[in-house]
N, C-alpha and C positions, 0 to 999 in steps of 0.2 A: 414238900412244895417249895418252902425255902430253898432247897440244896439244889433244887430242879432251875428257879430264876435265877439263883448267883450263875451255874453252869451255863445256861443263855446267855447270859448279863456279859460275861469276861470272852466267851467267846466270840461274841459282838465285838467286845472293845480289842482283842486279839487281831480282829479280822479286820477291821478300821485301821489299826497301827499298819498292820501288816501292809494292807492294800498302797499305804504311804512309802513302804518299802520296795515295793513293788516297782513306784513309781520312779523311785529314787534309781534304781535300781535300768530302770528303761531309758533315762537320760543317759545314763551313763554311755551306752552304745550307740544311741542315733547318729552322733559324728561320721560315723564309722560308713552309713547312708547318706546321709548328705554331702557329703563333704567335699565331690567334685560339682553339686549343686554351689555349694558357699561357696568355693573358689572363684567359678564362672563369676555369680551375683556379684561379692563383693572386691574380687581381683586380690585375693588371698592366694601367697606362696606355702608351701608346705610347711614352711618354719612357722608363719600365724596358724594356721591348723592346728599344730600342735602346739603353741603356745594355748590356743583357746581352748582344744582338748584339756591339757595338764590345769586351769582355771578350777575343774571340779574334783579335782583329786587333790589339788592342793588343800580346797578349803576341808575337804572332806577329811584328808588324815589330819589334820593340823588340830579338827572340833572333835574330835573321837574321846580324850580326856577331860575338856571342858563339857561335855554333852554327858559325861558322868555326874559332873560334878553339880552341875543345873538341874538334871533330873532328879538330886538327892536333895537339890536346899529347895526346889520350886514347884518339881514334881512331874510324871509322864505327860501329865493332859496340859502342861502351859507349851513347857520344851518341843512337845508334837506340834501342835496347834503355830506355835510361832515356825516352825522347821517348813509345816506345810503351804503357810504364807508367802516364805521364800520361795518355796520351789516352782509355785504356783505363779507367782510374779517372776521371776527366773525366765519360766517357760515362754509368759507374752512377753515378757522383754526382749528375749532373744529372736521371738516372732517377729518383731516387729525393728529390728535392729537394720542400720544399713552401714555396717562397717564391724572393722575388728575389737575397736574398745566397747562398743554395745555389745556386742554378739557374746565378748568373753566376759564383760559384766553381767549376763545375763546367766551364763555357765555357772559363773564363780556363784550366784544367788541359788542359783540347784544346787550345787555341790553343800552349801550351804543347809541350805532345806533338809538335803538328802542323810546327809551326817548324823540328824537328830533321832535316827530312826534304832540302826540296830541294838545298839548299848539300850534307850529306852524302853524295846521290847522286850529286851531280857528284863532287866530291872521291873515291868508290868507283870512277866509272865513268874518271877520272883515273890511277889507280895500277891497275884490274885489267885497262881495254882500252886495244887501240893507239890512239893520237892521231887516227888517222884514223875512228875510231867515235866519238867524243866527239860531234860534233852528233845523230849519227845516236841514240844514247842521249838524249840531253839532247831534244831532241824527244818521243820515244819515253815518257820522264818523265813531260813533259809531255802526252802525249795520257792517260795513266794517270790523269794529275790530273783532266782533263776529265773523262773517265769516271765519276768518282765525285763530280763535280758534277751529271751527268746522272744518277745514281742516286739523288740529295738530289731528285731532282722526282715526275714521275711514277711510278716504282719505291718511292720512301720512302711517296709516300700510300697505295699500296694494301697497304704492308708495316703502315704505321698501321692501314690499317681492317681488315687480318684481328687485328693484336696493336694492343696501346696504345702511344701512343709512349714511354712508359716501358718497356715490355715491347721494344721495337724500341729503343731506346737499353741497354741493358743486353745483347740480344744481338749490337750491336757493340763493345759493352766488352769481351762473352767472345771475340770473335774478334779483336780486338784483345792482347786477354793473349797467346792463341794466337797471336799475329805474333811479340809479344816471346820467348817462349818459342824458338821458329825462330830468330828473329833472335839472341838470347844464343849457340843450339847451331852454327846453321851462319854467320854471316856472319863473316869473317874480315877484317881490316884491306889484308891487303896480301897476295898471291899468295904468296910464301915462310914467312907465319905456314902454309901449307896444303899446303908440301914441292914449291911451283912453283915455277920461276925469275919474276924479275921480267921485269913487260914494258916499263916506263918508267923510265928513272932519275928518280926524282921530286926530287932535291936537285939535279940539275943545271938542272931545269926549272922549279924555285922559282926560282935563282938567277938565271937567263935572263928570267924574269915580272919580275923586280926590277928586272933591271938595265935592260933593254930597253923597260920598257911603263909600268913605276909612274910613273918623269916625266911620260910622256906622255899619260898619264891624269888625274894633276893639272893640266895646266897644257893642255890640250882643256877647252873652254870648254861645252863641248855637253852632257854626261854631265851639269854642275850644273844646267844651265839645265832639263833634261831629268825632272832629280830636282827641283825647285822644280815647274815646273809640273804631275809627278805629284802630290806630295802638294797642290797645290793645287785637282785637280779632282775630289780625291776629301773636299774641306773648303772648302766656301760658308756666306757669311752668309745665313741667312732667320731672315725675322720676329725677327731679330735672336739667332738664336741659333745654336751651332756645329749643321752639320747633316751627317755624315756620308752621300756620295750611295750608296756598296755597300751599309753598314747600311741605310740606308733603302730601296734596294732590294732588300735580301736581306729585309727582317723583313715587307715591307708590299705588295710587287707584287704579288706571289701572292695571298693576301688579297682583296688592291683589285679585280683583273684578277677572283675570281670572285665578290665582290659586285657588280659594274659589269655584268657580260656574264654574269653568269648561268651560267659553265661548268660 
């Protein structure tokens, strides 16, 4: 009966994480729909589009090692719970914005939000299942992320055209508070904060990741060259200027794709 409540228990709080990933994961594309709306509204050029696009990618890759390092000193359920705060307030903020410094203040607060999530779900899915579920989750994450890309497309336009996208950005902020909410009440750090035995010794398996793998990570040639030429094919020169290719595809495809063809 024990083994039957923990298994509910984690996959509760999987599904809670997740669902924040989800979310994070859906801002990420909205741009990509509105964004001959935000033109019009706030007499925004293509160059602030994409400045306010890149807002949530900045803060996003920048917390990705910090969002490690908080989930180890303070744990998954503080780091969630404040992540989904942001993104939450992010959302009405940006609703409610009537210019470019609000609008990418508002961005940069999701990106923000949004950041706290992947690293955190692993490190949950690390301390509450056996080793032998780790891919199987971490995939599973990741199809959730998907998901809420796919609902930043076709789903997000027709949620615009019955509400405004302000009206549609503010009732993902309320359900967003409502994650944090759940999240503060039920996600728990570690299976014994919640009266289970543990299922990982997690300090012997730091110590093992250390001793065994951190050399070998540094001094594998692969991983830098790996990391250089991602951040290099998501950052080309045109026309002599920095041009970010996701930004620009997230703010302007869509757009282009139904001026050109008509959709």
């Amino acid at each position: 009966m024990t083994d039957s409540k923990m298994e509910k228990y984690r996959m509760l709080i999987w599904f809670i994480l997740a669902m924040g990933y989800l979310i994070g994961f859906f801002h990420r594309y909205t741009l990509g729909i509105i964004s001959d709306i935000l033109a019009q509204e706030m007499d925004l050029t293509a160059v602030h589009l994409g400045a306010m696009t890149s807002m949530y990618f900045y803060a996003y890759g920048f917390l990705q090692a910090p969002v490690g390092i908080l989930s180890d000193k303070f744990g998954v359920r503080i780091v969630t719970t404040v992540g989904l705060v942001s993104m939450g307030s992010g959302s009405i903020f940006f609703a409610i914005s009537d210019g470019m410094i609000m609008a990418s203040t508002g961005r940069l607060l999701i990106g923000i939000g949004a950041a706290t999530f992947f690293v955190s779900i692993l490190k949950m899915v690390a301390v509450w299942f056996p080793p032998e579920q780790f891919t199987k989750f971490t995939g599973w994450t990741a199809l959730m992320g998907n998901i809420g890309a796919l609902l930043a497309t076709t789903p997000f336009s027709i949620l615009v055209g019955y509400l405004t996208w302000r009206q549609s950005h503010v009732l993902f902020g309320v359900i967003t508070y409502i994650l944090a909410v759940l999240a503060w009440i039920l996600v728990r750090n570690k299976p014994e904060d919640k009266g289970f035995e543990p299922v990982n010794d997690i300090e012997e398996e730091k110590a093992k990741f250390k001793r065994d793998n951190f050399r070998h990570g540094w001094s594998n040639k692969e991983p830098g060259v790996l990391g250089i030429f991602y951040n290099y094919i998501y950052n080309f020169r045109w026309n002599d200027e920095s041009v970010r290719v996701m930004d620009c595809s997230l703010s302007f495809s869509y757009p282009w794709t139904i001026k050109e063809y008509g959709c």
